[in-house]
Backbone of each chain as ProteinMPNN parsed JSONL, in Angstrom:
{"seq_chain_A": "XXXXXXXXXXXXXXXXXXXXXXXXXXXXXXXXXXXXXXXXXXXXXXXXXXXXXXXXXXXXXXX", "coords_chain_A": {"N_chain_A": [[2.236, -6.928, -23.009], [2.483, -9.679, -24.919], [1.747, -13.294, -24.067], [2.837, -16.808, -22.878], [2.256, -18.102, -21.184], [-0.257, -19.605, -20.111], [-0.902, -21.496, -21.806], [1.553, -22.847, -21.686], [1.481, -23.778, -18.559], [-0.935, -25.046, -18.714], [-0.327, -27.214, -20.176], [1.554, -28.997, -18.546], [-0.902, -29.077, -16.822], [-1.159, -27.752, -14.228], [-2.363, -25.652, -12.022], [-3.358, -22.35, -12.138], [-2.605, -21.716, -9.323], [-1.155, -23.382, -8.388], [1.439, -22.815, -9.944], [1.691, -20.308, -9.514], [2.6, -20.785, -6.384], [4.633, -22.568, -7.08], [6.572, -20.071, -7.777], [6.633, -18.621, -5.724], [4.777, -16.573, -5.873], [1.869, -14.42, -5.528], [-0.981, -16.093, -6.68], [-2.91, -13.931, -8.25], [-1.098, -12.691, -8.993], [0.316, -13.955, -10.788], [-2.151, -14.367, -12.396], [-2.59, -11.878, -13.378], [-0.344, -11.289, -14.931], [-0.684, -13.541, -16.837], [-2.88, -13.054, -18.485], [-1.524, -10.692, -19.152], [-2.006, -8.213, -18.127], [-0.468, -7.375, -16.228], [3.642, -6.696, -16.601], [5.654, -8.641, -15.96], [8.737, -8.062, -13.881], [12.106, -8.46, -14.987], [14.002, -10.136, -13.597], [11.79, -11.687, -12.192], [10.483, -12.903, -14.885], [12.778, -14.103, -15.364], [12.975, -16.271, -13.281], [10.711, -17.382, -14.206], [10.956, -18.256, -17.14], [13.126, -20.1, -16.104], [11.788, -22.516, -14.827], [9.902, -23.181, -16.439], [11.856, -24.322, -18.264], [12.694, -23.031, -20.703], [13.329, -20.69, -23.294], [13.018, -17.039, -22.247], [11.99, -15.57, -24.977], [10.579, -17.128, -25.834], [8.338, -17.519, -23.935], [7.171, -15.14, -23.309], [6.267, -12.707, -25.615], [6.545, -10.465, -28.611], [4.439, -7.863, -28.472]], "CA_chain_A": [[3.039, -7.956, -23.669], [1.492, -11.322, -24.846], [2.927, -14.368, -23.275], [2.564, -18.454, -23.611], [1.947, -18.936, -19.48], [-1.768, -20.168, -19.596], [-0.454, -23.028, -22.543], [2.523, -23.696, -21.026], [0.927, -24.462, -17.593], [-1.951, -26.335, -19.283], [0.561, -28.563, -20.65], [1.069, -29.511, -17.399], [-1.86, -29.715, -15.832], [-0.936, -27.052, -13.186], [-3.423, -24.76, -11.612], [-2.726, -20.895, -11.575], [-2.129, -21.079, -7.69], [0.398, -24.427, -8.343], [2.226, -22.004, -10.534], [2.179, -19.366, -7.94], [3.426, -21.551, -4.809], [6.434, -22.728, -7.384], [7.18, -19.408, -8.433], [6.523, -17.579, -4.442], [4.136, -14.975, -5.716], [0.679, -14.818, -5.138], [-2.107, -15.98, -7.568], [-3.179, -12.871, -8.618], [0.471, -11.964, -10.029], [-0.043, -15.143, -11.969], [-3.397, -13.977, -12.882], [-2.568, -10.291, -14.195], [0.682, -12.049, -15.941], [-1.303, -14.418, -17.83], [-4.113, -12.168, -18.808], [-1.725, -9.342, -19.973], [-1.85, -6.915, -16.882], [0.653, -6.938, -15.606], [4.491, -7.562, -17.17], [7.013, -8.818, -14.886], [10.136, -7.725, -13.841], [13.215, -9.19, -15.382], [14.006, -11.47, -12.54], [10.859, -12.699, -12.161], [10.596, -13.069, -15.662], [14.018, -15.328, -15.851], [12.585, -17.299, -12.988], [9.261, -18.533, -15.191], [11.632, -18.725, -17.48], [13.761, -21.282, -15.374], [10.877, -23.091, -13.871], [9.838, -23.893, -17.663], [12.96, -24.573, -18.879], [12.356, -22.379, -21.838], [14.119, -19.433, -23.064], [12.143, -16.175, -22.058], [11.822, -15.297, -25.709], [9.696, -17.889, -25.851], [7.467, -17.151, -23.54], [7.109, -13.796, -23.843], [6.238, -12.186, -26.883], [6.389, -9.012, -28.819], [2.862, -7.248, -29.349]], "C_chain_A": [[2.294, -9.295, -23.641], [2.744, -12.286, -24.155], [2.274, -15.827, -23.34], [2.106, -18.848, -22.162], [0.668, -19.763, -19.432], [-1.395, -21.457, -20.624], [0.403, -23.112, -22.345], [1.528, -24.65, -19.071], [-0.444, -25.601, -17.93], [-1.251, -27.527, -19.793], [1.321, -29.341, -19.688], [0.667, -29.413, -16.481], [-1.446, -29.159, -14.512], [-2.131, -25.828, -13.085], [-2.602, -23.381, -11.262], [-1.973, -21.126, -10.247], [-0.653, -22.549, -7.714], [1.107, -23.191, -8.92], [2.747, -21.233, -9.262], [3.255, -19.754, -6.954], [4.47, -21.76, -5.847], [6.839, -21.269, -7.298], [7.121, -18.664, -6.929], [5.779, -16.322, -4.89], [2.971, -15.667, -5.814], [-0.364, -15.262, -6.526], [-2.53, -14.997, -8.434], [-1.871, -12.303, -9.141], [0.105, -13.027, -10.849], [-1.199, -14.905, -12.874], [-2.821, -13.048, -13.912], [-1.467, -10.706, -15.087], [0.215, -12.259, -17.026], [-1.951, -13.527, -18.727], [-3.258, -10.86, -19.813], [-1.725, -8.35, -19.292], [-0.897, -6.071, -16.83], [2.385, -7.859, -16.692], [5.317, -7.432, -16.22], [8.158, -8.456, -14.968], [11.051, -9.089, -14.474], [13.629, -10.469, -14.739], [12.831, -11.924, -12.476], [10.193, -13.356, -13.687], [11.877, -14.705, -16.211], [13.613, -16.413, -14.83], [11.399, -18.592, -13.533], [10.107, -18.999, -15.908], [12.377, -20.361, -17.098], [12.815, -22.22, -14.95], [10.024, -24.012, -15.388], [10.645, -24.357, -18.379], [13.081, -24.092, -20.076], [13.214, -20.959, -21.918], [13.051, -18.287, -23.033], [11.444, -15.479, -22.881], [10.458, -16.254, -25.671], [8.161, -18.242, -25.143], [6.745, -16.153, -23.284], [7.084, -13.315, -25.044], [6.004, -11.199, -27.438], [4.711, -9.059, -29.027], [2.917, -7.41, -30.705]], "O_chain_A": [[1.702, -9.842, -22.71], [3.935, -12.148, -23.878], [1.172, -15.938, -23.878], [1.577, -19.951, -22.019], [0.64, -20.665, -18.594], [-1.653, -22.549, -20.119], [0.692, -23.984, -23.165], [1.197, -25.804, -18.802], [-0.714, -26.682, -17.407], [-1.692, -28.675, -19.765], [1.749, -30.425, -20.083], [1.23, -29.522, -15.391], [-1.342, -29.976, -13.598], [-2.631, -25.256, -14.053], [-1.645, -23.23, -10.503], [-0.81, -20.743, -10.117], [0.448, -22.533, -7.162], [1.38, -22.412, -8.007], [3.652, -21.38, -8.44], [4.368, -19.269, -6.753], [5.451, -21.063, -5.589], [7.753, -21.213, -6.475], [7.916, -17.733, -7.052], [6.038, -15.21, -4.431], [2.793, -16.863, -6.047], [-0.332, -14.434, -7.437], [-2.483, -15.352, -9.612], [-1.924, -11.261, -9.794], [-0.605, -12.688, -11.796], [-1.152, -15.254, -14.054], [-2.606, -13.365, -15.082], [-1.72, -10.407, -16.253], [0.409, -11.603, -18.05], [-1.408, -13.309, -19.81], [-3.766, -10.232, -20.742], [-1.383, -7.336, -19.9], [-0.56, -4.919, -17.104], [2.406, -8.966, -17.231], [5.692, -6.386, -15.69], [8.734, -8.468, -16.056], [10.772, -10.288, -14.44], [13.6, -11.592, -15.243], [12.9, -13.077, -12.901], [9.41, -14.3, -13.578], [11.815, -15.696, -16.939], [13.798, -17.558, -15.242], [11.246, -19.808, -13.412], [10.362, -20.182, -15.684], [12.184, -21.431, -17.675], [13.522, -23.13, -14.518], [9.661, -25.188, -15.355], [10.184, -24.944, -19.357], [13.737, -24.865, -20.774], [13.644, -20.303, -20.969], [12.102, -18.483, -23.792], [10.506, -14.795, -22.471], [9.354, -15.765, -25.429], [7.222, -18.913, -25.57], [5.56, -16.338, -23.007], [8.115, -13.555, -25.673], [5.058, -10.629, -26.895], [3.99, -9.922, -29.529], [1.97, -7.058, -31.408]]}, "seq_chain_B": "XXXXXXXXXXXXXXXXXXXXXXXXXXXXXXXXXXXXXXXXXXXXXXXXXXXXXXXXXXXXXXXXXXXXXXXXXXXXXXXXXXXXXXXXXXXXXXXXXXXXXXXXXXXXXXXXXXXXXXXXXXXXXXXXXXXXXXXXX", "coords_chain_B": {"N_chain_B": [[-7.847, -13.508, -0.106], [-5.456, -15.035, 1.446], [-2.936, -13.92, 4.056], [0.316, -12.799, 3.438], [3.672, -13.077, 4.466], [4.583, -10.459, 5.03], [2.396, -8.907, 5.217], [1.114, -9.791, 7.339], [2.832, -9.14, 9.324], [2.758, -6.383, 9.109], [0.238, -5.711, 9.953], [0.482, -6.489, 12.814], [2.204, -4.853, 13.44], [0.953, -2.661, 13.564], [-1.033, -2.744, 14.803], [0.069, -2.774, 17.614], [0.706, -0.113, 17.27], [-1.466, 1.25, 16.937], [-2.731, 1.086, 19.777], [-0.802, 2.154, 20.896], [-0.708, 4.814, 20.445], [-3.209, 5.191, 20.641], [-3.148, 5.489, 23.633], [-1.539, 7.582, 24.295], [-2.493, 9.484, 23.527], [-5.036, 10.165, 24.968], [-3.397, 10.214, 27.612], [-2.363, 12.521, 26.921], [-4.233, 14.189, 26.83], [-5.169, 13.72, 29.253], [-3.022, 15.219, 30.966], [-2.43, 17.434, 29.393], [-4.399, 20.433, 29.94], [-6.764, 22.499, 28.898], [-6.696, 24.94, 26.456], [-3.974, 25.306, 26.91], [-0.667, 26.516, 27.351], [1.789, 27.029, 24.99], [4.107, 25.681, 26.064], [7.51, 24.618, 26.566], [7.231, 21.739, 27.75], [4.542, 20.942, 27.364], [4.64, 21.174, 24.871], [6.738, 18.879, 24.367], [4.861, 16.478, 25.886], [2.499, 16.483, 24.134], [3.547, 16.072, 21.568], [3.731, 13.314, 21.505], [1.545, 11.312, 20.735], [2.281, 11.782, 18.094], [4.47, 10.446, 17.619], [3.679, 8.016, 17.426], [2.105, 8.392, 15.355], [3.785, 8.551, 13.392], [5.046, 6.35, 13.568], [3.102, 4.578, 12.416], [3.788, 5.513, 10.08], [6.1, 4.683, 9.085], [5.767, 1.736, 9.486], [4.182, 1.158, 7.358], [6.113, 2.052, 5.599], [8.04, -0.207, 5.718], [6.058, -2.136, 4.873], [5.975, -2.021, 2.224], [8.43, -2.132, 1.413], [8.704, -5.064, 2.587], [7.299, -6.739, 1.243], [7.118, -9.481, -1.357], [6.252, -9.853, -3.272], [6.269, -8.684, -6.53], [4.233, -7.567, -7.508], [1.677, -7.691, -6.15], [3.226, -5.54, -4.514], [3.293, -3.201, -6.982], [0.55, -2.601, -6.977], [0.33, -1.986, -3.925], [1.899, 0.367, -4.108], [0.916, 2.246, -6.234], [-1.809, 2.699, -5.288], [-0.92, 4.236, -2.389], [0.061, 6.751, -4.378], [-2.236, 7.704, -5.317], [-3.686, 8.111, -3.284], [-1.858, 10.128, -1.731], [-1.616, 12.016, -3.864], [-4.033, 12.864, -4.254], [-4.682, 14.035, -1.592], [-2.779, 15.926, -1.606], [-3.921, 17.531, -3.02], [-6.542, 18.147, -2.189], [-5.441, 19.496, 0.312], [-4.154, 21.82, -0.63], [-6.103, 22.811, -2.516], [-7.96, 23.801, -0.383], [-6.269, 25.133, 1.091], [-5.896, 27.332, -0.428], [-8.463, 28.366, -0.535], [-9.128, 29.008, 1.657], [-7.491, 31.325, 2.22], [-8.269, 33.141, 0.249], [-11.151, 32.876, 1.261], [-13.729, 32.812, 3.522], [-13.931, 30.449, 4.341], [-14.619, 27.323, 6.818], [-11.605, 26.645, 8.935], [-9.033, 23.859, 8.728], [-7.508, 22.047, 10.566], [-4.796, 20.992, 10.006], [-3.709, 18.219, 11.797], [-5.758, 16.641, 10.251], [-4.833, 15.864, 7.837], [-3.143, 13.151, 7.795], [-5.512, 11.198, 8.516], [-7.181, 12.114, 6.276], [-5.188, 10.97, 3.804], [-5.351, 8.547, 4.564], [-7.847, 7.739, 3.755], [-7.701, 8.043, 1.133], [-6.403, 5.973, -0.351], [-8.275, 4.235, -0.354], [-9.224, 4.988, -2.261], [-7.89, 4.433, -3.95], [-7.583, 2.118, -3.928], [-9.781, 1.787, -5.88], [-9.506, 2.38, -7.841], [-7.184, 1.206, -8.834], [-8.903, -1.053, -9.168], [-10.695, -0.316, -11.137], [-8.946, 0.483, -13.45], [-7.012, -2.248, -13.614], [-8.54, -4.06, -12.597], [-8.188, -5.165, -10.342], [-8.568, -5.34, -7.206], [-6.103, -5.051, -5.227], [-4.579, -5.939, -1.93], [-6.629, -6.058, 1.022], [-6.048, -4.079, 3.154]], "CA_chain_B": [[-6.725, -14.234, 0.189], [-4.498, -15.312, 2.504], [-2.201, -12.828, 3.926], [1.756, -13.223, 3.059], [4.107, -13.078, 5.534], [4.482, -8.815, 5.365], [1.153, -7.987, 5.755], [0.974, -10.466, 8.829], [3.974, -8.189, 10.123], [2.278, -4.862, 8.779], [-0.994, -5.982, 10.507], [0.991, -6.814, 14.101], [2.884, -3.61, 13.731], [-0.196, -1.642, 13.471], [-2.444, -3.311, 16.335], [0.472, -2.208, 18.728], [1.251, 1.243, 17.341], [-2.606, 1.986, 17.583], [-2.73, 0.988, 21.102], [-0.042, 3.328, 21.747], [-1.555, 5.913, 19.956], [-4.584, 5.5, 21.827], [-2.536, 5.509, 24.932], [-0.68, 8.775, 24.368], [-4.019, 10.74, 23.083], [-5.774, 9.934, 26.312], [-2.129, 10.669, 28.434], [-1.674, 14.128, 26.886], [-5.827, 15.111, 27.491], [-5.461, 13.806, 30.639], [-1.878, 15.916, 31.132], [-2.459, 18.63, 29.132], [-5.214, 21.232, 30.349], [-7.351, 22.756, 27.511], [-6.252, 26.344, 26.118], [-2.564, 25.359, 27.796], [0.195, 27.558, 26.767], [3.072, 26.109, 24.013], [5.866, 25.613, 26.321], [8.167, 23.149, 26.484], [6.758, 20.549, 28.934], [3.159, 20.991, 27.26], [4.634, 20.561, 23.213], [6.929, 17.314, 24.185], [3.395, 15.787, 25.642], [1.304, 17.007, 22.918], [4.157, 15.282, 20.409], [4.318, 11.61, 21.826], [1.21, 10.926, 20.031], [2.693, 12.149, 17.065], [5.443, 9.516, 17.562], [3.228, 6.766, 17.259], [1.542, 8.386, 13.708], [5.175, 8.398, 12.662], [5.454, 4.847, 13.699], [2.175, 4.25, 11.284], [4.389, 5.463, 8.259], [7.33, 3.783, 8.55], [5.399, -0.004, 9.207], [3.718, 1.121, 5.87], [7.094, 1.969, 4.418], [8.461, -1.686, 6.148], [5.183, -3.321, 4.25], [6.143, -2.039, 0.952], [10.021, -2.832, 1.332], [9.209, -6.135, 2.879], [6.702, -7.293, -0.164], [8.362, -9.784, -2.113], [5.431, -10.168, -4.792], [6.122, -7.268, -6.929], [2.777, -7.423, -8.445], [1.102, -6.972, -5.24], [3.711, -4.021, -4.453], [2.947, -1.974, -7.659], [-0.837, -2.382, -6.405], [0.053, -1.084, -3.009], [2.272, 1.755, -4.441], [-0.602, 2.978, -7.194], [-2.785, 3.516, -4.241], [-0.044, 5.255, -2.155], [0.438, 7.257, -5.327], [-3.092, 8.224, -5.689], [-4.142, 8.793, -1.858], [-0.758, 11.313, -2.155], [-2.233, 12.879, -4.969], [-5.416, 13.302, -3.916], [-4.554, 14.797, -0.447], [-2.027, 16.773, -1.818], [-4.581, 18.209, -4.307], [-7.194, 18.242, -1.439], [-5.187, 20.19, 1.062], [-3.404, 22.781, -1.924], [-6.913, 23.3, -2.908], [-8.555, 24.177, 0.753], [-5.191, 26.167, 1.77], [-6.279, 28.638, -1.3], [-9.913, 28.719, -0.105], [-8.572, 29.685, 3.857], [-6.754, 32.124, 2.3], [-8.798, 34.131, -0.375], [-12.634, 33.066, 1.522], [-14.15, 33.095, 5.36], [-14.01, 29.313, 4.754], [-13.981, 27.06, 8.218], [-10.103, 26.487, 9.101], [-9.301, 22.649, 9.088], [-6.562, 21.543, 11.314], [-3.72, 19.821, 10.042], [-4.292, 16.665, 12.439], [-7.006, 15.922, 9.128], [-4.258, 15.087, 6.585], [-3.271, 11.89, 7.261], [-6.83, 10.52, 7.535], [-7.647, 11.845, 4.579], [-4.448, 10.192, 3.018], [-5.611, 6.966, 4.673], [-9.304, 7.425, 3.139], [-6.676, 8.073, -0.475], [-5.741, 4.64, -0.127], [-9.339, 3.537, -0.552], [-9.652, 5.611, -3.81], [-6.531, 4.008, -4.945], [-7.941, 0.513, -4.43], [-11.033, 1.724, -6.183], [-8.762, 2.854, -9.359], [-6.512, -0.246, -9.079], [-9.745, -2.207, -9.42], [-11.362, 0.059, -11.971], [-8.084, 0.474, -14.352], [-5.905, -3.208, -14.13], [-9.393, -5.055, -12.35], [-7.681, -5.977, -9.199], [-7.93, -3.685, -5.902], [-5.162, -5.258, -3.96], [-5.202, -6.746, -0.483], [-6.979, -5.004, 1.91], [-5.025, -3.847, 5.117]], "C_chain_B": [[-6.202, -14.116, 0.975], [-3.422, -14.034, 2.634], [-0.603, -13.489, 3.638], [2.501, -12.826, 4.315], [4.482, -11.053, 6.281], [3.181, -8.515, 5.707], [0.472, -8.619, 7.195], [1.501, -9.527, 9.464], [3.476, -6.91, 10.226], [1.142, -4.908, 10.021], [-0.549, -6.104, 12.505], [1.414, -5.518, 14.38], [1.669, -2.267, 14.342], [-1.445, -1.566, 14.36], [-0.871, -2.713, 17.426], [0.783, -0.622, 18.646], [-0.247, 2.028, 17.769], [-3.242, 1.903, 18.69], [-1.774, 1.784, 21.797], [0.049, 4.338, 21.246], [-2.558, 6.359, 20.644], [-3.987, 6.32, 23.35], [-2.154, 6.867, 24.874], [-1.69, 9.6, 24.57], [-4.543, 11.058, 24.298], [-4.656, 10.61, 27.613], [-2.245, 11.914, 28.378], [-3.237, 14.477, 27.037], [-5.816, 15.112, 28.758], [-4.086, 15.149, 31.504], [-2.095, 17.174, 30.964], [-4.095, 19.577, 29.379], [-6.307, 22.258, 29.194], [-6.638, 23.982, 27.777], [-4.704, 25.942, 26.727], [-1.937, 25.998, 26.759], [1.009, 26.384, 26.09], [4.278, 26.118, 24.557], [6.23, 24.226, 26.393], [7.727, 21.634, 26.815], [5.983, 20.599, 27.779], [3.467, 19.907, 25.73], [5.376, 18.811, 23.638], [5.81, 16.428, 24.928], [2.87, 15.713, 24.311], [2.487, 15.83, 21.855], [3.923, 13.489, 20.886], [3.143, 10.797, 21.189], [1.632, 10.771, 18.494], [4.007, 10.867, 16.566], [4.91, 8.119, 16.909], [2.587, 6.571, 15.604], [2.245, 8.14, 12.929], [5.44, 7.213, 12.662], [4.269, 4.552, 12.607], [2.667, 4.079, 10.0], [5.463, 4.53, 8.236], [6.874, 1.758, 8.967], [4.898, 0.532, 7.928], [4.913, 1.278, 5.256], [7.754, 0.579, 4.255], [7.893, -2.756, 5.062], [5.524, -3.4, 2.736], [6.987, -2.66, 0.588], [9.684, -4.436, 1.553], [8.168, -7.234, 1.638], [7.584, -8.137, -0.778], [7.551, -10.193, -3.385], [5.331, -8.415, -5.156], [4.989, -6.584, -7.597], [1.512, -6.679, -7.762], [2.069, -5.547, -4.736], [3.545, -3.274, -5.53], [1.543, -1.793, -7.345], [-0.776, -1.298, -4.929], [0.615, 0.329, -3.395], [1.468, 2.285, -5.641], [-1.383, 3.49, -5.934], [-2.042, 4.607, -3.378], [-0.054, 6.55, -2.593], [-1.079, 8.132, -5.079], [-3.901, 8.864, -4.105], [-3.113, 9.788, -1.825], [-0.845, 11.983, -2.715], [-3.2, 13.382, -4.509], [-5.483, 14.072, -2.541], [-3.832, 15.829, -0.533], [-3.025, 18.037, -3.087], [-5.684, 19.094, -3.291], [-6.717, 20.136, -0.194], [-5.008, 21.552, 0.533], [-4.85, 23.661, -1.702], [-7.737, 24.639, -1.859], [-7.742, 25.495, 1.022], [-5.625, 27.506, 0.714], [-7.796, 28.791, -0.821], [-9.647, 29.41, 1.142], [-8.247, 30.95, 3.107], [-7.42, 33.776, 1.206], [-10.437, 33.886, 0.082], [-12.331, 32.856, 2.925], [-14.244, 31.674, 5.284], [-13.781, 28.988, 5.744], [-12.363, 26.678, 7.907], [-10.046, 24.957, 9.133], [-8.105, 22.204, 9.204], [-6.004, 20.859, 10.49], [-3.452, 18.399, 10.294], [-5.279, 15.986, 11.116], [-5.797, 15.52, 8.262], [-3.82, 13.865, 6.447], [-4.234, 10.733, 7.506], [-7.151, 10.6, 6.227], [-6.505, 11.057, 3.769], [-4.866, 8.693, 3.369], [-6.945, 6.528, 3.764], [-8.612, 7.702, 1.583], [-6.78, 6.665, -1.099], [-6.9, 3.638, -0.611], [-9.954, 3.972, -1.869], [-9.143, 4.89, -4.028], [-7.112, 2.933, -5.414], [-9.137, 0.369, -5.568], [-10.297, 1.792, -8.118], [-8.626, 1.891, -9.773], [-7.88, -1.309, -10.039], [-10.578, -1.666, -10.902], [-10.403, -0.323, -13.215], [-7.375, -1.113, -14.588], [-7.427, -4.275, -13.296], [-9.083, -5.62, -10.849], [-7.487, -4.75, -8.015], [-6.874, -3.702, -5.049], [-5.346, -5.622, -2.868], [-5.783, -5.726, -0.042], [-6.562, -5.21, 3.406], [-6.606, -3.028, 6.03]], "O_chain_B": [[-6.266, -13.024, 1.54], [-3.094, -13.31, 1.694], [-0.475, -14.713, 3.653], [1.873, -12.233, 5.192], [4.568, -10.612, 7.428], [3.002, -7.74, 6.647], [-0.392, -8.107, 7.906], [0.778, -8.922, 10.255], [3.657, -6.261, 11.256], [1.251, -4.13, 10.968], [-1.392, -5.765, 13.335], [1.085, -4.991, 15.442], [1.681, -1.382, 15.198], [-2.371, -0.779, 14.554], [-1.367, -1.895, 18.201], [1.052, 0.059, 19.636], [-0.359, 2.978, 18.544], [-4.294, 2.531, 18.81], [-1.83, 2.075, 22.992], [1.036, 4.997, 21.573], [-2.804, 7.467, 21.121], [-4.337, 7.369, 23.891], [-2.717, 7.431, 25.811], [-1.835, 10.329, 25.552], [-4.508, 12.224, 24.69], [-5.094, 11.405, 28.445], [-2.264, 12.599, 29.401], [-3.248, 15.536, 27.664], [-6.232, 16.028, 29.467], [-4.385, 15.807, 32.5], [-2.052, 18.02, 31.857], [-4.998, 19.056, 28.725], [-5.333, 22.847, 28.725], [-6.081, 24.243, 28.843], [-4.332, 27.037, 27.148], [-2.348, 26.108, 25.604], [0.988, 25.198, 26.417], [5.323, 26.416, 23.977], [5.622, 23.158, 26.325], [7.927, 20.625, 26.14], [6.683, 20.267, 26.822], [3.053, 18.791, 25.417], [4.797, 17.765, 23.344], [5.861, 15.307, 24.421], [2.942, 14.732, 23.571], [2.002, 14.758, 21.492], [4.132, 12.631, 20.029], [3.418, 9.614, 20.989], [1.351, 9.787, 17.811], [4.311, 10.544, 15.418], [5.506, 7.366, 16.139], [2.496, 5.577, 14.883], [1.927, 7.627, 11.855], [6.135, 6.815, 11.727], [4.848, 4.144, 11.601], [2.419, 3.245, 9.129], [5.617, 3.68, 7.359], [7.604, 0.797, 8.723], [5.667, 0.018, 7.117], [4.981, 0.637, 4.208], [8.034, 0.112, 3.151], [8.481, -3.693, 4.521], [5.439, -4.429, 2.065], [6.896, -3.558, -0.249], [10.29, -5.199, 0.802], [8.497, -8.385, 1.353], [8.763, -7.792, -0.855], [8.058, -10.755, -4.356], [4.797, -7.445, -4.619], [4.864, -5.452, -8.064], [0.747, -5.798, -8.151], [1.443, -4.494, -4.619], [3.655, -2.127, -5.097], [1.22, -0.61, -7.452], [-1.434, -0.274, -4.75], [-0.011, 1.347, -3.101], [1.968, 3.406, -5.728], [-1.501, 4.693, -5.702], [-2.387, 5.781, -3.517], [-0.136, 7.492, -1.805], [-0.962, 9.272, -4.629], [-4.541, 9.911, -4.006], [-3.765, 10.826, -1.948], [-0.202, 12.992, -2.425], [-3.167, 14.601, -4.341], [-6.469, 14.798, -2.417], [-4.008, 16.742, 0.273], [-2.663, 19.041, -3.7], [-5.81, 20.314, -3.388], [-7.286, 21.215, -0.026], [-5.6, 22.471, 1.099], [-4.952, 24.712, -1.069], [-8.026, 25.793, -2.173], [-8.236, 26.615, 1.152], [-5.642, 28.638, 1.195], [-8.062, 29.989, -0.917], [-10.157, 30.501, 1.396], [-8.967, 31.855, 3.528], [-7.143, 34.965, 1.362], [-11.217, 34.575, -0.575], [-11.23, 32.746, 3.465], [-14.75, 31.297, 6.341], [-12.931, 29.667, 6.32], [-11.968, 26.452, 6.763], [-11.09, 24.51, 9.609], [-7.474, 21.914, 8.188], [-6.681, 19.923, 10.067], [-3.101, 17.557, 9.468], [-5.458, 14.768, 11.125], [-6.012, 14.356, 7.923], [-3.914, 13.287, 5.364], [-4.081, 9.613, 7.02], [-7.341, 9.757, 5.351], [-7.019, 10.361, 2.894], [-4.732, 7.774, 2.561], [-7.131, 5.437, 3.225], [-9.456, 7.405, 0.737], [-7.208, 6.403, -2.224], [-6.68, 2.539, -1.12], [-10.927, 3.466, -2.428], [-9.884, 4.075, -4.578], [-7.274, 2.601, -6.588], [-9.462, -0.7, -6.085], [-10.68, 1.304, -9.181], [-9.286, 1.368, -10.67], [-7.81, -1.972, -11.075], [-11.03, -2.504, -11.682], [-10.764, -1.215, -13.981], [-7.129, -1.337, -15.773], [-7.236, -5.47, -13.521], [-9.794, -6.482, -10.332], [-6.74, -3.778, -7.906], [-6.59, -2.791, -4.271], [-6.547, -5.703, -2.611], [-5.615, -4.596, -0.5], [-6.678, -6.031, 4.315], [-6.533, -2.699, 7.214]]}, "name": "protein", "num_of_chains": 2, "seq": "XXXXXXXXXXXXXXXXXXXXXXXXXXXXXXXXXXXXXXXXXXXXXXXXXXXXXXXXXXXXXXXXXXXXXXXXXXXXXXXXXXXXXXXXXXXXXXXXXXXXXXXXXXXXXXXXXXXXXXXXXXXXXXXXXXXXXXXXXXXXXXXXXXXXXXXXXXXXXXXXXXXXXXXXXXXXXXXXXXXXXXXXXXXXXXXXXXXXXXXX"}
């Protein structure tokens, strides 16, 4: 699943591992996220969500 | 990376269970007599190591449950998955060799090394297939 995380966090000027520490998972979940790896569970999904203030549609996107 | 607060716990669990692993092994050689007969006394010795291997699985089942990055838990359960596979494929395979060739016999006591040396495929997969091998315990 594609997703908006690497230009949302560039828009502010947050470093993968800032992301991380807000969100309590490690770097490397942030990593494989971003990239496309990995797709997150639902809840952790509605927390990026929340943490961007964005609706999850929005950051997430169909293939 | 840094460890998270489970694999601190996994890692503590696992420095005292293999000190009383050690401990037992050494107890029941020193206890038990070579060739000794299978009675009662002899097998609950002989098991109390066995207690402690059992204590091995369930801090690994603890580490999985107590994960709270699910990203790193589908990493550790892929390897799981594939050291399980692979020992289960391993052993299957051998048990038909024992049984239709003069192959050597190979104790039981070997399966969950080899599931631990699984674990090191897994990471090898992990890292081959999604790029990432997972922590290393």
């Amino acid at each position: 699943m594609k997703n908006r995380l690497k230009v949302l966090r560039a828009e502010r000027d947050w470093s993968q591992g800032d992301l991380a520490e807000r969100l309590e998972v490690s770097r490397q979940s942030v990593n494989a996220i971003e990239t496309g790896k990995y797709d997150p569970s639902l809840p952790l999904a509605f927390r990026i969500a929340d943490l961007f203030g964005l609706p999850i549609e929005d950051i997430f996107l169909k293939d | 990376m840094a460890q998270n607060p489970a694999q601190r716990r996994y890692m503590r669990r696992m420095v005292v269970l293999s000190a009383a692993y050690i401990a037992a092994v050494m107890l029941a050689s020193w206890l038990i007599p070579d060739d000794a007969a299978a009675t009662p006394l002899t097998v609950a010795i002989a098991l109390v190591p066995a207690l402690a291997t059992s204590g091995f699985i369930w801090a690994m089942a603890r580490y999985v449950a107590e994960l709270k990055d699910e990203y790193v838990r589908m990493l550790e359960i892929r390897k799981m998955l594939v050291a399980t596979g692979l020992t289960l494929a391993l052993a299957s395979g051998w048990g038909i060799l024992e049984l239709f060739t003069t192959v050597p016999r190979v104790q039981l006591f070997y399966v969950f090394p080899v599931w631990c040396l699984g674990l090191a495929v897994g990471s090898l997969v992990n890292k081959v297939t999604i790029g990432d091998g997972g922590p290393c315990l």
